[in-house]
Phi, psi and omega in degrees: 000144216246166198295324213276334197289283189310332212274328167291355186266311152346272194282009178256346147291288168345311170274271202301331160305313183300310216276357191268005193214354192249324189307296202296345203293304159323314204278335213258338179245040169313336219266144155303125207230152170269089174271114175270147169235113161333136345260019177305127156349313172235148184306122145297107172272107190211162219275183185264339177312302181295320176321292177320300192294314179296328189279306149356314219245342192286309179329311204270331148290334176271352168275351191280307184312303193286335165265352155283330193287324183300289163331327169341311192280296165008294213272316197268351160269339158285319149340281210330281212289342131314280169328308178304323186260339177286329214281303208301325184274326150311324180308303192301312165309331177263338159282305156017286228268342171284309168296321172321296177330287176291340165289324200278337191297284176326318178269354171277350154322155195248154150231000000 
């Protein structure tokens, strides 16, 4: 059994729980709330449900952004150490191809 097969069983739990806890919370928070946003003119009317969700989902964008942003060095010593294993594995491949050269040179000697 291969890595992605549980992490797909994970997030089809997962989405079936939120949806199983999220379903009643919307129906019981229907009623209409105003939201004004400073400093714009005017109000927003919208259930009490999308609020909860939308500040819920705005959460989740500013921690995903602040933990890709945080990840930065991480990412940028793996850049490094890629370049570095690719430069090497060139390396490697022009000594090979050097030893070949010379091992083919040596038997084409006359003695």
């Amino acid at each position: 059994m291969g890595r992605a097969e549980p992490m797909k069983a994970v997030y089809w739990a997962a989405t079936l729980l939120a949806a199983v806890f999220l379903t009643p919370f919307a129906l019981s928070n229907r009623e209409h709330i105003s939201l004004g946003l400073w400093p714009l003119p005017f109000l927003v009317d919208l259930p009490l449900y999308l609020l909860v969700l939308l500040l819920l989902l705005a959460g989740f964008i500013i921690g995903a952004v602040a933990t890709w942003i945080a990840g930065r060095h991480i990412r940028r010593e793996l850049r490094r150490r890629r370049r570095r294993v690719e430069a090497l594995e060139r390396e490697l491949v022009a000594a090979r191809s050097q030893l070949d050269q010379r091992g083919t040179a040596r038997l084409r000697v006359p003695a």
